[in-house]
C-alpha positions as CSV (number, residue, x, y, z in Angstrom):
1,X,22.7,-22.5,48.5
2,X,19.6,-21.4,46.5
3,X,19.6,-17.5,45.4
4,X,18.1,-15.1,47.6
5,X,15.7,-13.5,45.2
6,X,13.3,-10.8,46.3
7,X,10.5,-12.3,43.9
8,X,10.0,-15.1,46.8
9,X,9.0,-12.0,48.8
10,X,5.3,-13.1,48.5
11,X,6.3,-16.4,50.0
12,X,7.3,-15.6,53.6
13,X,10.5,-18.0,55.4
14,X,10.8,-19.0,51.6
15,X,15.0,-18.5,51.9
16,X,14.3,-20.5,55.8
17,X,12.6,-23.6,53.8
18,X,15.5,-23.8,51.5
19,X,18.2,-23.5,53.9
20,X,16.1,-26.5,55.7
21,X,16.0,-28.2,53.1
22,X,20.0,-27.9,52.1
23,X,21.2,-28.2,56.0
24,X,19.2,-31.5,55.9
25,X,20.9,-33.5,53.2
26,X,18.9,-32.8,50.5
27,X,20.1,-33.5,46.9
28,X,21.0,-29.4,44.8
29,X,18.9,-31.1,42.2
30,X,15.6,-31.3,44.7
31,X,16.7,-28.0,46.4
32,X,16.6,-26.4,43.1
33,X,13.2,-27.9,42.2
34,X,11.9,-26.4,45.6
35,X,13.6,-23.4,44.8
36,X,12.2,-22.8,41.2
37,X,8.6,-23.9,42.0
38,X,8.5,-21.8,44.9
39,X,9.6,-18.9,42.6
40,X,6.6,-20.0,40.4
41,X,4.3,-19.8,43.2
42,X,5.1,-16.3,44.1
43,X,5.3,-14.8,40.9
44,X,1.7,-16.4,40.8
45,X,0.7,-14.8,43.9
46,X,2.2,-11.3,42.4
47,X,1.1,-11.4,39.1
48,X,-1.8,-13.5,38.1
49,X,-3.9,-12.6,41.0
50,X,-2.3,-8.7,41.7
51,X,0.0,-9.4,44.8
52,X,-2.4,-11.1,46.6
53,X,-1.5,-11.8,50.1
54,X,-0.2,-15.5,51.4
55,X,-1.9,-15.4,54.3
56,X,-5.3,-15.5,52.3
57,X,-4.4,-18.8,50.0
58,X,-7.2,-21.0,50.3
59,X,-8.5,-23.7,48.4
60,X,-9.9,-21.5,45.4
61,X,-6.5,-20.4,45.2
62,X,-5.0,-23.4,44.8
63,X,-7.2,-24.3,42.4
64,X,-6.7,-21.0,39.8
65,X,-2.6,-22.3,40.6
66,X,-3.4,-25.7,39.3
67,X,-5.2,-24.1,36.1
68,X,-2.5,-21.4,35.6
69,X,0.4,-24.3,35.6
70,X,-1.9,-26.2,33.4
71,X,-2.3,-23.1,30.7
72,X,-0.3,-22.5,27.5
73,X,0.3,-18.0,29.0
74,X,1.9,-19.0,32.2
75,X,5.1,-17.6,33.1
76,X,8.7,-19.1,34.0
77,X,10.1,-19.2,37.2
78,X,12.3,-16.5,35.5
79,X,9.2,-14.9,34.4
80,X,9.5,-15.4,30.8
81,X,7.0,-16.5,28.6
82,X,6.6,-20.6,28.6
83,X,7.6,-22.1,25.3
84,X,5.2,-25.2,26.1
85,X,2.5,-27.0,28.4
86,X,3.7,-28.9,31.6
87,X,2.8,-32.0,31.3
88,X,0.7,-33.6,34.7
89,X,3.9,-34.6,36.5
90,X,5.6,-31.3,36.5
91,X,2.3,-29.9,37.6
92,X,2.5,-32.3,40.6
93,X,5.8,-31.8,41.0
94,X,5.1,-28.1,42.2
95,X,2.1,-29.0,44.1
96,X,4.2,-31.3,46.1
97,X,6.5,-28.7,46.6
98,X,4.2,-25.8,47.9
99,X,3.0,-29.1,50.1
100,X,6.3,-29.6,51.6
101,X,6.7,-26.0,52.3
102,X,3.0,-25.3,53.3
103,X,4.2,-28.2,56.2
104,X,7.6,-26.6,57.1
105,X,5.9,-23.6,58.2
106,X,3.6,-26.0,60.6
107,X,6.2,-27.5,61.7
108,X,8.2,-24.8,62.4
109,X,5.1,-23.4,64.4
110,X,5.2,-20.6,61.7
111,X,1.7,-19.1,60.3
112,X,0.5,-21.2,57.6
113,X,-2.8,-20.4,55.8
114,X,-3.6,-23.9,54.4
115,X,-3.0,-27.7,55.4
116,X,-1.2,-29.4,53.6
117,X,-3.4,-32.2,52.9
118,X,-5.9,-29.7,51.1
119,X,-3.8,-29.4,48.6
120,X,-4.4,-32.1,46.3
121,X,-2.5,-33.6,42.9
122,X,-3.8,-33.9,39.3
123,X,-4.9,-37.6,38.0
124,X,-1.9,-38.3,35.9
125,X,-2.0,-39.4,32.2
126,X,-1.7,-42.6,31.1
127,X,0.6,-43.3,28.2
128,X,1.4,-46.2,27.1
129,X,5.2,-47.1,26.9
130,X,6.9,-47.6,23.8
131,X,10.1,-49.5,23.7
132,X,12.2,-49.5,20.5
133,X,13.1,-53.4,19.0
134,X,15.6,-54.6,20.4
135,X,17.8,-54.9,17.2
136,X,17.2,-51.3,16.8
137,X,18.5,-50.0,20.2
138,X,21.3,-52.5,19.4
139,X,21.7,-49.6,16.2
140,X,21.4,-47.3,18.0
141,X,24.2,-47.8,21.0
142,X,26.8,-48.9,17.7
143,X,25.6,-45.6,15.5
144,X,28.4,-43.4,17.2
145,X,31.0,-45.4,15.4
146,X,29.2,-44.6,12.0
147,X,28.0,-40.9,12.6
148,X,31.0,-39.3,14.5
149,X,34.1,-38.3,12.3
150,X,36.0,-37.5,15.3
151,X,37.2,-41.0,16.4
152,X,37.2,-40.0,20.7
153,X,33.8,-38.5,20.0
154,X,32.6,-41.9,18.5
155,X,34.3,-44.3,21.3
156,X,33.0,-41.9,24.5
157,X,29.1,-41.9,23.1
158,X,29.4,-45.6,22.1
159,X,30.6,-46.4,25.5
160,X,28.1,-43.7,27.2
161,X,25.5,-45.6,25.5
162,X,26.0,-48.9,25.6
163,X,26.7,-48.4,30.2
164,X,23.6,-46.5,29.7
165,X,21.7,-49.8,28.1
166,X,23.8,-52.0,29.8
167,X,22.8,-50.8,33.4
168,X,19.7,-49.3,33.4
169,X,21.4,-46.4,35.0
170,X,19.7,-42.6,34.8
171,X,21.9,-40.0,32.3
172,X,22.3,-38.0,35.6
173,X,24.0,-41.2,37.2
174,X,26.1,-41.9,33.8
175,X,27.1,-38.6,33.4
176,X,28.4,-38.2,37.0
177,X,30.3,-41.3,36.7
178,X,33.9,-40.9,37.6
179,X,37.1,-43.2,36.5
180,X,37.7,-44.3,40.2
181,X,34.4,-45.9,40.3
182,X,35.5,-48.8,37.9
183,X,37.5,-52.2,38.4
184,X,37.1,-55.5,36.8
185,X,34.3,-56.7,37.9
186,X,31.8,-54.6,36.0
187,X,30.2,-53.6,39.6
188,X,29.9,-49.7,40.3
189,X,28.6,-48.8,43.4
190,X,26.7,-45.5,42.9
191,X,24.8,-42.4,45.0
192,X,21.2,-42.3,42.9
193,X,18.0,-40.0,42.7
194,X,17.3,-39.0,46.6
195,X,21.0,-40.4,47.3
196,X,19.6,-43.5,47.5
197,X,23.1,-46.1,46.9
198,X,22.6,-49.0,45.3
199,X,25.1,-51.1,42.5
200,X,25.0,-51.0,39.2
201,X,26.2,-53.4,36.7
202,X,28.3,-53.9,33.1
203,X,27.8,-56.4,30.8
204,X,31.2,-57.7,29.1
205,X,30.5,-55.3,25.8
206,X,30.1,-52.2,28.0
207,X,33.5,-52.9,29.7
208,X,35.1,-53.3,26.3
209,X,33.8,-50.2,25.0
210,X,34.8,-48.2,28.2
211,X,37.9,-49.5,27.8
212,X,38.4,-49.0,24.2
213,X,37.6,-45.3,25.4
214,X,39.9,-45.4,28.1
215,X,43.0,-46.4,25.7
216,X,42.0,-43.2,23.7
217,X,42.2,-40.8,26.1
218,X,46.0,-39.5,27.5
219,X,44.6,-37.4,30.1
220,X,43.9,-38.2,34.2
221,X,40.8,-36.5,34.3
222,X,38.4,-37.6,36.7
223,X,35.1,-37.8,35.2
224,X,34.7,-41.2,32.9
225,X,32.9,-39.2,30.3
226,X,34.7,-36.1,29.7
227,X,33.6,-33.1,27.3
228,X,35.2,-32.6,24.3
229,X,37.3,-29.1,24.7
230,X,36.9,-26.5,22.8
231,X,39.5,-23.4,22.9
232,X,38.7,-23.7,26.5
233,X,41.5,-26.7,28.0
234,X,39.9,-26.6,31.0
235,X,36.3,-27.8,29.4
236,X,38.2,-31.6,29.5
237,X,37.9,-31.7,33.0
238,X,34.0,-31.6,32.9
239,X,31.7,-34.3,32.2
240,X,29.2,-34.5,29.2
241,X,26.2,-32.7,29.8
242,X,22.7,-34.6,29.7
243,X,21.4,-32.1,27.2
244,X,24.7,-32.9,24.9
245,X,24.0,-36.7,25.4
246,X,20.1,-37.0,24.8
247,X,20.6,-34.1,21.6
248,X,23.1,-37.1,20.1
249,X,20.5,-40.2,20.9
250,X,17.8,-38.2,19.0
251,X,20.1,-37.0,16.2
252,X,21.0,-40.5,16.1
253,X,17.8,-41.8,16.0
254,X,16.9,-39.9,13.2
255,X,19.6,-41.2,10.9
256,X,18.7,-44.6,11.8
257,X,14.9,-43.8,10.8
258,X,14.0,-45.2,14.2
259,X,10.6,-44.2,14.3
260,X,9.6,-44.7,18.2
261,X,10.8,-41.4,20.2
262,X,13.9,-42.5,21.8
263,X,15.6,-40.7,24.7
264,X,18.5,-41.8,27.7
265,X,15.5,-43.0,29.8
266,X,14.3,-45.3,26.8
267,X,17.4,-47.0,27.3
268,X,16.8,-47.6,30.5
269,X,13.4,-48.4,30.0
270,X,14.6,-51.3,27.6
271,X,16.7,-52.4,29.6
272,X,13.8,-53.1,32.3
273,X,11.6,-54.3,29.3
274,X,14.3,-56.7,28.0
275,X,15.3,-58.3,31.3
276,X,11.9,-59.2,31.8
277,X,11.3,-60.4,28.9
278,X,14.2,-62.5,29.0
279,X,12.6,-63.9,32.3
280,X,14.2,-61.8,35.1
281,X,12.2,-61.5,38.6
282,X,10.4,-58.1,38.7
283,X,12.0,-57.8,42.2
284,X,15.4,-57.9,40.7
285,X,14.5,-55.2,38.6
286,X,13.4,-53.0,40.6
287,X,16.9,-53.1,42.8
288,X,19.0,-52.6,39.6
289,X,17.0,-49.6,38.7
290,X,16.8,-48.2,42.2
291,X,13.6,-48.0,42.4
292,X,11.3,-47.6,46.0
293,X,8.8,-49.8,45.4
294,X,7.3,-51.9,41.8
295,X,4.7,-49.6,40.7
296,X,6.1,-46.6,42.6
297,X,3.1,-45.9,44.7
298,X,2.0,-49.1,46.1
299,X,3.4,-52.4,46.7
300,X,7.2,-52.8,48.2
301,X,9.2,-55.5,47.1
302,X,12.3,-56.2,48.5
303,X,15.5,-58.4,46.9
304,X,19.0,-58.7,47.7
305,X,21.8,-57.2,45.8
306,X,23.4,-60.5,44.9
307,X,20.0,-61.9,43.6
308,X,20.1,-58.6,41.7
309,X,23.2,-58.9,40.2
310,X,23.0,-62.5,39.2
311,X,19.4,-61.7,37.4
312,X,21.3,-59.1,35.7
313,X,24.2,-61.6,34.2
314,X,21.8,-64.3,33.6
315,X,19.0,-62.4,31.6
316,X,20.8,-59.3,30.1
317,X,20.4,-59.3,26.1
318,X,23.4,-58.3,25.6
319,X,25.2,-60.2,28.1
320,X,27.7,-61.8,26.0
């Protein structure tokens, strides 16, 4: 469960949110957002505005919270100096999250200085996406085999990358991935962001390079992408870490002279870009990639798994 820490002290029932939260099914990803931001908000509470008691928050308060998470001098959960700006989402991440605790305590019949509802999130910034060429993410997925010297090194990332392009899956779902999940079919049933379950599936080049991995590796371990060991043996049994994987795409990326900024979730992003390009049904889509709804806030299209799955075979680039 999270860490009792007496810097939530400002935060009354903080440790009684998080336990609700955890005892209801909640991924340890989300409980440690919850956890962190909560931190954030205290620390706030204690330090920008000279332990100021919860039970006056207001509006005004909220407000000086918004513009100290949007300031270049705010502090860390861990109180340490930030090293950069959030951008708007993680700013509305923690709103959300002083929202969901704001309600626990009404619903919980607890004393709760604010509604929820008052406090409300930044206008997000539009970017506009950038997608590599297809014939350079192509590079990019076979670079392993022409950067690593270490030849298991150079089959696990080309593998990692090319499931990672090939199903449109998160880094966090890839990395997680374990051997038993695999058979012949190329179809992996897995447990997504909010354990949502949904499949996923492999293109004939993906299940090659797994299996060219595979046939390298003389150990049972569970996880289908394994850390390399280092004097510790008992590193093998983990899995790749995201950090390890996304410092690789952009080292690779940089040897290749690709000049668009290219990450795990550009991978998946082309592989939404590509499939529609290639003519697949936006509904389809947005099953493989396990999203709630198309544009995430409004409309809600539904489509079976099988129509999924035969988009996915019919319209993937690199299906061959």
């Amino acid at each position: 469960m999270a860490n009792k820490d007496k810097s939530t002290n400002s935060v009354p029932h903080a440790d009684d949110f998080l336990l609700h939260i955890q005892a209801n099914n909640y991924s340890e990803e989300t409980l440690y957002n919850y956890e962190r931001d909560l931190e954030v908000f205290s620390n706030f509470l204690k330090n920008e505005l000279g332990s100021f008691p919860f039970e006056k928050v207001d509006k005004r308060t909220v407000e000086h919270f918004k513009a100290y998470l949007n300031s270049s001098d705010r502090q860390t959960a861990k109180q340490q100096v930030a090293e950069h700006k959030l951008s708007s989402g993680t700013i509305n991440r923690n709103l959300t999250s002083l929202r969901r605790y704001l309600a626990y305590l009404i619903d919980m019949d607890l004393p709760c200085p604010l509604e929820p509802s008052a406090i409300k999130l930044l206008r997000r910034e539009k970017k506009h996406p950038q997608v590599s060429e297809l014939n350079e993410l192509i590079r990019l997925i076979e670079s392993p085999m022409k950067f690593e010297k270490d030849k298991s090194v150079a089959l696990r990332n080309r593998a990692a990358l090319e499931t990672l392009f090939a199903s449109g899956m998160r880094i966090s779902e890839l990395i997680n991935l374990k051997r038993n999940q695999l058979d012949n079919t190329g179809r992996i049933f897995i447990q997504g962001k909010g354990k949502k379950q949904r499949f996923i599936y492999l293109t004939e080049r993906a299940k090659k390079h797994i299996a060219e991995y595979l046939t390298e590796r003389t150990d049972d371990f569970p996880y289908l992408f394994i850390a390399k060991s280092g004097s510790n043996a008992a590193d093998k049994t983990k899995h790749i870490s995201a950090n390890y994987l996304q410092m690789k795409i952009k080292k690779y990326r940089e040897l290749l002279g690709i000049n668009v900024p290219t990450s795990a979730h550009s991978l998946r992003h082309g592989f939404a870009t590509y499939l529609a390009e290639e003519g697949a049904n936006p509904a389809a889509i947005q099953v493989l990639l396990g999203h709630e709804s198309l544009d995430t806030t409004t409309r809600y299209v539904h489509a079976s798994d099988r129509y999924a799955e035969d988009s996915h075979r019919k319209f993937h680039p690199l299906k061959e």
